[in-house]
LOVEX-891605 format. One record per residue (C-alpha): x, y, z. Coordinates in steps of 0.5 Angstrom, whole numbers. Layout:
LOVEX-891605
X, Y, Z
...
END
This chain:
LOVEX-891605
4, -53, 42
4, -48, 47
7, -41, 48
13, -42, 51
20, -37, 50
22, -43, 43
15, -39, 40
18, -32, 38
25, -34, 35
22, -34, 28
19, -26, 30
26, -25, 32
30, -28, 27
26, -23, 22
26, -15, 23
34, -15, 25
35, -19, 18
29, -14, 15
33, -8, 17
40, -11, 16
39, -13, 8
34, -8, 7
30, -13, 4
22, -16, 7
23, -22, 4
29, -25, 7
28, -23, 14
21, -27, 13
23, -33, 9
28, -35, 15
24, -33, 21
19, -39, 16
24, -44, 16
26, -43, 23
19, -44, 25
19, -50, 20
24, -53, 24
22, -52, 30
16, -55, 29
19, -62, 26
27, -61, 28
31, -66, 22
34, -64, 17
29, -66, 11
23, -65, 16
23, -58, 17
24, -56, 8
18, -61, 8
14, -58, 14
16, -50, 11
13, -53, 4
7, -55, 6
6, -49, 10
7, -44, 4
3, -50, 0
-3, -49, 5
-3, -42, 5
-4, -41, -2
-10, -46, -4
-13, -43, 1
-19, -40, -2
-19, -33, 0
-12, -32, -2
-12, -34, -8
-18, -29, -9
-12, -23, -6
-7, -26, -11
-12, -27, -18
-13, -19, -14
-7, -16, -15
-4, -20, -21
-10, -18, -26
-10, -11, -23
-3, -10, -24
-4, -13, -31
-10, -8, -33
-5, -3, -31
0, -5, -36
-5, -6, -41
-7, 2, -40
0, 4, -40
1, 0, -47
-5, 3, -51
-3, 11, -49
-9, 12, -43
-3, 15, -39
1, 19, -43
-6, 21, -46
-8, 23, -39
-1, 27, -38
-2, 31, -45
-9, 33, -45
-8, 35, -37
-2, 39, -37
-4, 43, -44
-9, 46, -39
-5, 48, -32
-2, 55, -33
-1, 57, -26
2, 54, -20
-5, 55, -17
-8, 51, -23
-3, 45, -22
-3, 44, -15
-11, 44, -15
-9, 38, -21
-6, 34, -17
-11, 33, -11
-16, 33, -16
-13, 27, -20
-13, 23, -13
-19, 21, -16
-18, 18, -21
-11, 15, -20
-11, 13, -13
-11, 5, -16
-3, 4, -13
2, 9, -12
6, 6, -18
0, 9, -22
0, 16, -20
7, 17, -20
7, 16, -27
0, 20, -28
2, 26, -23
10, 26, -25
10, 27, -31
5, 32, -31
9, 36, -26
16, 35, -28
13, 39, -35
11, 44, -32
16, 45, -27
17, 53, -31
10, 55, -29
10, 53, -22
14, 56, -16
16, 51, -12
21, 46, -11
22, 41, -14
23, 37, -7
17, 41, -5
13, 39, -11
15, 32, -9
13, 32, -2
6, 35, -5
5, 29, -10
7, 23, -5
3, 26, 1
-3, 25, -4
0, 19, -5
0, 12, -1
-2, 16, 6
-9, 17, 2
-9, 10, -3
-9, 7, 5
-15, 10, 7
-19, 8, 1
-23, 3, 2
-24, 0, -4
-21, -1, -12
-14, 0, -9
-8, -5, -10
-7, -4, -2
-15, -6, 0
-14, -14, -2
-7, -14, 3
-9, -9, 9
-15, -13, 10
-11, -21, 9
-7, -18, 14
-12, -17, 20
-15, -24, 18
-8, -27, 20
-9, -23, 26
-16, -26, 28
-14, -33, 26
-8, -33, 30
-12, -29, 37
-17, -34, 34
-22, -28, 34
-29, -27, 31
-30, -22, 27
-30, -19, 20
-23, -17, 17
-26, -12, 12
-31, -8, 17
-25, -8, 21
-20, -5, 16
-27, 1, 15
-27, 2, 22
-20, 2, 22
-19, 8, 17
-21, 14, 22
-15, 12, 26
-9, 11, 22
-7, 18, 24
0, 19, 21
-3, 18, 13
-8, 23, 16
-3, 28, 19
2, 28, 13
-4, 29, 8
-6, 36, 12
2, 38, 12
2, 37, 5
-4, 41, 4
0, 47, 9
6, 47, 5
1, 47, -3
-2, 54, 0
1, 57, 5
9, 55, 5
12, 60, 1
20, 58, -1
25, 62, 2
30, 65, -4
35, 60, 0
31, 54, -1
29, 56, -8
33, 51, -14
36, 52, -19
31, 52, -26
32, 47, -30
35, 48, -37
30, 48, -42
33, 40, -45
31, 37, -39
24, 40, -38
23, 38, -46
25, 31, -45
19, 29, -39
17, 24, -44
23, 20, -41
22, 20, -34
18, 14, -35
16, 8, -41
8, 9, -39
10, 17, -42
15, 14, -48
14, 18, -54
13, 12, -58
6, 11, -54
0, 14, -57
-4, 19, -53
-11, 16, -51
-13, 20, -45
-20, 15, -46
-16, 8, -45
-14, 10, -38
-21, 14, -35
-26, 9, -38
-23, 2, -34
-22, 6, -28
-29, 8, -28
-32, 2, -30
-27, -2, -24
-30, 3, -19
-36, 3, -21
-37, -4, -22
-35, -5, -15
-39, -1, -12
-46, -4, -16
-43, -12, -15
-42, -10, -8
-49, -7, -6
-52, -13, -10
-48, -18, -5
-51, -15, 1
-57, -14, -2
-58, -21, -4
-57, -22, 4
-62, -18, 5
-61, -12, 8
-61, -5, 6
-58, -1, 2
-53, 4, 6
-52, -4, 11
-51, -8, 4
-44, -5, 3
-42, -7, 10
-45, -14, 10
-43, -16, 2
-37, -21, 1
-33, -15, -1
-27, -18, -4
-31, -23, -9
-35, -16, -11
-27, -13, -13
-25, -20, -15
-31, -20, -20
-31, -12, -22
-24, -12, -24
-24, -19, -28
-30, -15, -32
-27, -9, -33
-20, -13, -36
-25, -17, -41
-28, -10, -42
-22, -7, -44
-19, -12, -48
-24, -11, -53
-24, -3, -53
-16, -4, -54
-18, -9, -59
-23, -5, -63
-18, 1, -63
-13, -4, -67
-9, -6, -62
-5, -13, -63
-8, -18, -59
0, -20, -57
2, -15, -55
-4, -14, -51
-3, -20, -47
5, -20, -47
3, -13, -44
-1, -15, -38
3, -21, -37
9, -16, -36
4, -12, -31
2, -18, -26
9, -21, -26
12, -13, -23
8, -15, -16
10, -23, -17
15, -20, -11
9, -18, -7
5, -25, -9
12, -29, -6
12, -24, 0
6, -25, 1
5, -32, 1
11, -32, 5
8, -28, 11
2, -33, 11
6, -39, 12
10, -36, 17
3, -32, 21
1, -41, 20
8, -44, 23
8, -38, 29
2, -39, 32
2, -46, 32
9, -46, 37
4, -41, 41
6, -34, 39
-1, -31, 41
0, -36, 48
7, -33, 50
5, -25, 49
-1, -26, 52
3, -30, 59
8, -25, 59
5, -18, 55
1, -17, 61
5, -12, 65
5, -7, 59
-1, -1, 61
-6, -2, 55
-6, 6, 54
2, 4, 52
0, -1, 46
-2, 4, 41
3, 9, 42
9, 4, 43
6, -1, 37
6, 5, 33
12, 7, 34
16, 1, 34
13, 0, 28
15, 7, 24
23, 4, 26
22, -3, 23
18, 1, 17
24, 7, 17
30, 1, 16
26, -4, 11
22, 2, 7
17, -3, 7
10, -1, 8
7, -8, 6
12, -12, 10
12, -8, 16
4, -9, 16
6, -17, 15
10, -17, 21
7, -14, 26
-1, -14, 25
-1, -21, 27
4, -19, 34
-2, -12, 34
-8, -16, 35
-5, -20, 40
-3, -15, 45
-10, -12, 43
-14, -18, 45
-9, -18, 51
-9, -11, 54
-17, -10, 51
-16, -5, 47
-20, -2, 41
-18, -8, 36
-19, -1, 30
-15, 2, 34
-9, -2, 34
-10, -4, 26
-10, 4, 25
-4, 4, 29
0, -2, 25
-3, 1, 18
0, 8, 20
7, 5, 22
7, 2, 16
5, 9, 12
11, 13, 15
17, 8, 12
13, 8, 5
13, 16, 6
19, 17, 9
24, 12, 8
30, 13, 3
29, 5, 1
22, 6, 0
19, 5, -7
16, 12, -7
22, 16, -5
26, 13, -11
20, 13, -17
19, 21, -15
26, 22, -15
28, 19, -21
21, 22, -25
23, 29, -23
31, 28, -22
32, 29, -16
38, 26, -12
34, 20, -7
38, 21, 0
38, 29, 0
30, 28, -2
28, 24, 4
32, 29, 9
28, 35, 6
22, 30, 8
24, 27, 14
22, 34, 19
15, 34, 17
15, 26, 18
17, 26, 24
13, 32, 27
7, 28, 24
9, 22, 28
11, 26, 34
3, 28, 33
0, 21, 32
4, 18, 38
0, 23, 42
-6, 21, 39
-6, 14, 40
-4, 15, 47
-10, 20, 48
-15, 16, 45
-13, 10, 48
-14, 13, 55
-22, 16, 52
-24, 9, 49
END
């Protein structure tokens, strides 16, 4: 079909009812079927046309791959919690932190090791603190602040045995497909990383406020009392009293994880025949994840099994783990039906016909920040990353800007409401493990937020105007 003005009702039926519901997935799942029924305008035909978008979009081989991704991951992750490895990993770690210093220093440095998903290192990261809360001088707000700036805006910039990696780079594939450009969706998520200045930024405020920001006496709280510092084993399940502590259970899989990763994806591109440093460009990286991960989950259900762990709880463990992102599943899936029905009533034809009067060195700068709105307001880093990546590469590919710029530039918008926004998931699971009220935790964060926006929009203006 071509572009005409009918091609950008379902993109705008989709952020104002994102941001009225506070909710991604009604926003997409009515944009979809205005886009069905435009398509095939009766009453059966336009159920029939959605269902055969969503059904297409999800035997697509390469979905399928992000789907299997994330629902074992998730499940592993359920396994571990299941057999002690994180509230193992919590004792033994916060047995060994005396000084502020010292846990500080411990929470960058367990990045490493917990930088699978933010839901992960929250509850690895959060109970240490919260039961060292009388041995570090900080804030509970700061503390927070210090926990989630290693969190998301790192996990994003991470390029591989992330549960964002399989997401970020299905997205920019929709991009391609929809301007119907060359190239390779996980090379471009790489080049992209430099460029997702605001998780860059915030990272660096955070590393200022860990050791050199002091509290002044009028920002200091009140100690908490010595029942509520006791009860850390409370703040989350995966660190219940009734949980054995085997700090093994969790470093041993993500160890395995990672480096079955990285050896199965150097062995793609070498099979290719290319050299070591290229073979992990070239290499089908999301086949090397998938494999990895499936080895890994096998693995680790024997080691539980030798430990005298029941197989049914094993299971009903992991199934628990991957049914908490069937919601990501179901967006996801949504997203790609709606990126098929927009770009054939010609969305990409429509902007590049009528985005044309927008200077190129305004894309970035503007994608950014209109971004970082729709992310505030529907605290959704991976619904707004679904939104509008699709909508980024088009006017990239219209104004000839760098396409690693602009997929930088999405990410980062993104990156900024699953920081900032007080409906992000984030913000809620640090308020709820280190007791703090929600809405005064995401003013306190706001300021640095927006500094380090304000410091990204120059940047993608300046680098705009360099490239």
């Amino acid at each position: 079909m071509d572009g005409n003005w009918l091609s950008i009702i379902p993109f705008l039926l989709v952020i104002p009812i994102a941001m009225m519901t506070k909710q991604v997935l009604p926003g997409i799942l009515v944009g979809l079927i205005a886009g069905a029924y435009l398509m095939n305008p009766s009453v059966i035909g336009g159920i029939e046309t959605m269902l055969t978008y969503l059904v297409t979009a999800l035997v697509d081989k390469n979905n399928i791959k992000i789907i299997v991704f994330l629902y074992v991951f998730s499940g592993l992750v359920g396994m571990i919690k299941i057999a002690g490895g994180i509230k193992g990993f919590v004792e033994a770690a916060s047995e060994r932190v005396d000084t502020k210093k010292e846990a500080i220093l411990l929470t960058y440095v367990s990045t490493l090791g917990t930088f699978s998903a933010p839901s992960f290192r929250f509850v690895t990261i959060g109970p240490i603190m919260r039961a060292l809360m009388k041995r570090v001088s900080m804030t509970k707000k700061e503390l927070g602040f210090v926990i989630e700036t290693t969190t998301t805006p790192i996990i994003v910039l991470i390029p591989i045995a992330t549960a964002f990696v399989g997401y970020m780079v299905s997205v920019i594939e929709l991009g391609l497909h929809n301007q119907q450009l060359e190239g390779d969706p996980y090379s471009l998520f790489i080049q992209s990383i430099p460029f997702n200045f605001f998780a860059i930024a915030i990272f660096l405020v955070g590393i200022y406020l860990s050791f050199f920001h002091h509290s002044s006496d009028g920002e200091q709280e009140q100690p908490a009392d010595e029942g509520d510092e006791d009860d850390w084993h409370n703040c989350d399940p995966a660190v219940s009293l009734d949980l054995p502590s085997k700090p093994v259970n969790l470093l041993l899989p993500l160890f395995l994880v990672i480096v079955l990763t990285l050896a199965l994806t150097w062995y793609d591109g070498a099979q290719q025949g290319y050299g070591f440093f290229q073979a992990f460009i070239k290499a089908n990286v999301l086949d090397a994840m998938v494999i990895a991960l499936l080895i890994t989950t096998l693995l680790t259900v024997f080691l539980f099994l030798f430990q005298k762990f029941e197989l049914k709880i094993l299971i009903e463990s992991f199934v628990f783990g991957g049914n908490n992102l069937m919601s990501v599943i179901l967006l996801l899936s949504v997203i790609w039906g709606l990126a098929s029905v927009t770009e054939d009533l010609g969305f990409s034809s429509f902007i590049t016909e009528n985005a044309s009067w927008i200077p190129p060195i305004l894309v970035p700068p503007i994608l950014f920040l209109f971004g970082c709105a729709v992310s505030y307001f529907i605290g959704s880093a991976w619904g707004t990353w679904g939104i509008l990546m699709p909508l980024g590469i088009s006017m990239a590919a219209l104004a000839d800007v760098s396409l690693p710029l602009v997929i930088g530039a999405v990410f980062a918008s993104g990156t900024f409401g699953s920081f900032a926004s007080p409906l992000s998931d984030d913000i809620n699971t640090v308020s709820r493990i280190l007791n703090l009220q929600v809405m005064e935790y995401a003013r306190f964060k706001l300021k640095a937020a927006l500094i380090a926006v304000g410091i990204s929009a120059l940047l993608y203006a300046g680098i705009t105007f360099i490239l």
